[in-house]
N, C-alpha and C positions, 0 to 999 in steps of 0.2 A: 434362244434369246429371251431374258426376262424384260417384262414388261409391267404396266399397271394401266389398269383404265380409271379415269376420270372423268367427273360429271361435274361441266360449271355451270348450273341453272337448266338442264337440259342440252348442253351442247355437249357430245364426246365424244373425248379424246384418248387415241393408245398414247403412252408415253415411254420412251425409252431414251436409258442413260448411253448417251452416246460419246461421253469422255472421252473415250478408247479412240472413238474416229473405226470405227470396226465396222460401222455400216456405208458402203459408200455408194452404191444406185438408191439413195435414198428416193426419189420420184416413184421406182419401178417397187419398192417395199411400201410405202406407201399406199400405191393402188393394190397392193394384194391386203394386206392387211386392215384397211377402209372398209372391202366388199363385206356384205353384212350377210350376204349367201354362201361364198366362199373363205372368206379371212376372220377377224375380227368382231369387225363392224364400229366404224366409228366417223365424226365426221372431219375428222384428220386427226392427222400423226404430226406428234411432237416430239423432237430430239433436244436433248441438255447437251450441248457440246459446251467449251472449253472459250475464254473469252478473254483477250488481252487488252480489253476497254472496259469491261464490266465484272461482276460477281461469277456470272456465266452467262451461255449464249442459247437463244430459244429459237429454232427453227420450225418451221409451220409448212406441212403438206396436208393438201387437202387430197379427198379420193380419187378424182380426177389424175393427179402426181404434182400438179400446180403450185410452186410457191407461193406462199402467202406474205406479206411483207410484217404481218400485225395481227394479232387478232388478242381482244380481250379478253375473253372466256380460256382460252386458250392459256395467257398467261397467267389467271390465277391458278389455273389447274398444274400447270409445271410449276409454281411457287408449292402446292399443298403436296408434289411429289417429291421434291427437295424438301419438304417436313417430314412425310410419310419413309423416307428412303435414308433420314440424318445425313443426310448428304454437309448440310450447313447448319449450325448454331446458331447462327444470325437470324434475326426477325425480320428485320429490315436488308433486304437482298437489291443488288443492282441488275439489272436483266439487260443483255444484249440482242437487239432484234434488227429486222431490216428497216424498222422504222424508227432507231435509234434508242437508244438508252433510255429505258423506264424503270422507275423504283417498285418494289412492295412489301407490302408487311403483311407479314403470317400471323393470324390469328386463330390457331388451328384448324378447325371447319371453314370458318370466315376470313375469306382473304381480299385484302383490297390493293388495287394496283392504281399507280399514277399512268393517264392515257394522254396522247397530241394531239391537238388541231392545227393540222400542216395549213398553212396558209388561209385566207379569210373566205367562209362560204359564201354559195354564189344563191341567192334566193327569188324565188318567184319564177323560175325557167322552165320554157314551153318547150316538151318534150313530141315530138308529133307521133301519133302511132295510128298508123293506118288514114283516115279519114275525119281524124280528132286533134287534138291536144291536150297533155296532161301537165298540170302544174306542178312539180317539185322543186326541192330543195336542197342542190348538192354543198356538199361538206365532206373532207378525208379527213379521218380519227385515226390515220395509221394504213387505212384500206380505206375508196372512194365509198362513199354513200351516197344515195337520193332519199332525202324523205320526202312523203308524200302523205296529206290530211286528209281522214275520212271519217265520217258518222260511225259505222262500226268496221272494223277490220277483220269482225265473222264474216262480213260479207263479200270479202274481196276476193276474186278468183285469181289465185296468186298465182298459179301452176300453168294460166292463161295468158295472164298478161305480165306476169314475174321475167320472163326472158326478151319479151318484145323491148322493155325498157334496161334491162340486165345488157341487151345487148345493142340498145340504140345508138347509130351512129354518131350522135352531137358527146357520147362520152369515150369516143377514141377506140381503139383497138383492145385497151383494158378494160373496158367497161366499167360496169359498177354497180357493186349490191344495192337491193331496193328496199328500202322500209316504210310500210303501210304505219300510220299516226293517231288512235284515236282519245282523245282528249277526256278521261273520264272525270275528274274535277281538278280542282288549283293546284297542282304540284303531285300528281299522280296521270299519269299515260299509260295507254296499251298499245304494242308492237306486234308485229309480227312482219318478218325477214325472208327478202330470198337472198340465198347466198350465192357468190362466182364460187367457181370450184367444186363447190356440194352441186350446184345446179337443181337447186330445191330449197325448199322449206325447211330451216331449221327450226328447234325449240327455243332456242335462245340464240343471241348474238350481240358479243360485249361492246364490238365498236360501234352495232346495230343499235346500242341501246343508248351509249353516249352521243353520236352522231343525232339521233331522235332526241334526246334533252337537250342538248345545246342547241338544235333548231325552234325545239317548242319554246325554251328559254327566250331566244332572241323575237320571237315571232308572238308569243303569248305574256310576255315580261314575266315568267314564271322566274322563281330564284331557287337556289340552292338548299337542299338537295332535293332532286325531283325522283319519283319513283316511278319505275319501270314495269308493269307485268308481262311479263313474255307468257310466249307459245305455252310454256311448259307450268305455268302460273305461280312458276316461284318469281320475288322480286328481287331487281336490282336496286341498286341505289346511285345516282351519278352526285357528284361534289362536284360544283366549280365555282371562281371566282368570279368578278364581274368582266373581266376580257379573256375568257376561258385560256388563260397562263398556266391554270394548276386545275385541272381537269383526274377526278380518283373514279375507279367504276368500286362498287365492293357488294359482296355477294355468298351464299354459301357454296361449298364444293363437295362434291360424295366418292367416294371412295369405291368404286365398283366391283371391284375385283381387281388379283393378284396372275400373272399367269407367265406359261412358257411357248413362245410361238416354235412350233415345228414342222412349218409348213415350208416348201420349197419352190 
């Protein structure tokens, strides 16, 4: 089975053309090919199937096997495989996901993708953990978010209190990824993410990064475009309007390697 791995800002991804529909325990291919001891290594798998609503269709497992409904990083990097692979002539491609139909334009390295804010965020929300409470911010870009503002986000012990809130009862049975906020001047932030699914730290995380500027936006009147430093300390860039209706992440993507999985 050919493949290619991709890197959108630090997040990566295997990516396989899955046209054919030849892969079908995709959950259980997924968790082999994710392990970064045994498979792979990546932090989900992306399949290009076949799309009767759009250009084509982008499915998201995380290592875990977990569907994903969305993820940003994600789709620029299967827009820069449909470059990489000529799959499409078009620049401007329509993408099918679980969180419905998103556009993007290939700019060869640099690709930018249009992202959603499903329904109005819920701000200022007392999260209780343990014998405290913690202030966040939730908001869905596709996948739920909490953001959450801190002085430096070197200092937060993610890996501590990353699942306490990842898995707090007031966000349902889905829970929801967490993004630590630190405000470095007027229209530039730093992030850093724990992801559902990874069940850890990523480098980057694209609805991680929109969910974070559209909060800081609404919360600091920052305007458009606001810049992002992730984990990995490449930047993103988020674009939006003034009632986040037209909401773009854009970013570069690296090409990591070519290969053949022959694992069983």
């Amino acid at each position: 089975m050919e493949f290619l791995k991709i890197v959108g800002s630090g997040n990566d991804f295997v990516i396989v053309d899955n046209r054919n529909n030849f892969i079908r325990n995709r959950k259980l291919l997924a968790i082999k090919l994710c392990n970064r001891k045994f498979g792979i290594g990546a932090d989900g798998l992306l399949l290009l199937e076949n799309s009767k609503k759009a250009d084509f269709k982008m499915r998201i497992f995380n290592p875990d096997g977990s569907e994903a409904e969305m993820c940003g990083n994600g789709l620029r990097c299967i827009l820069r495989f449909i470059y990489e692979k000529s799959i499409s002539k078009k620049k401007n491609l329509n993408i099918e996901t679980k969180a419905g139909i998103l556009d993007g334009l290939i700019k060869k390295k640099i690709i930018k993708v249009r992202m959603k804010v499903i329904n109005s965020p819920k701000l200022n929300i007392e999260i209780p953990i343990e014998n405290s409470k913690i202030i966040g911010n939730y908001i869905n870009t596709g996948v739920p978010h909490t953001v959450i503002f801190v002085d430096n986000v070197e200092n937060v012990n993610l890996e501590e209190i990353g699942p306490k809130i990842r898995y707090n009862e007031i966000f349902g049975k889905s829970g929801t990824n967490v993004d630590w906020v630190e405000i470095v001047k007027r229209g530039v932030i730093k992030i850093r993410t724990y992801e559902r699914g990874v069940e850890g730290e990523t480098l980057s995380c694209g609805t991680g990064a929109c969910a974070s500027a559209i909060i800081t936006s609404i919360k600091e009147k920052f305007e458009s475009p606001i810049s992002v430093i992730t984990k990995s300390k490449e930047i993103l860039k988020i674009y939006f309007d003034e009632k986040f209706e037209s909401v773009y992440l854009e970013g570069k993507t690296l090409l990591t390697f070519k290969g053949i999985w022959i694992g069983s």
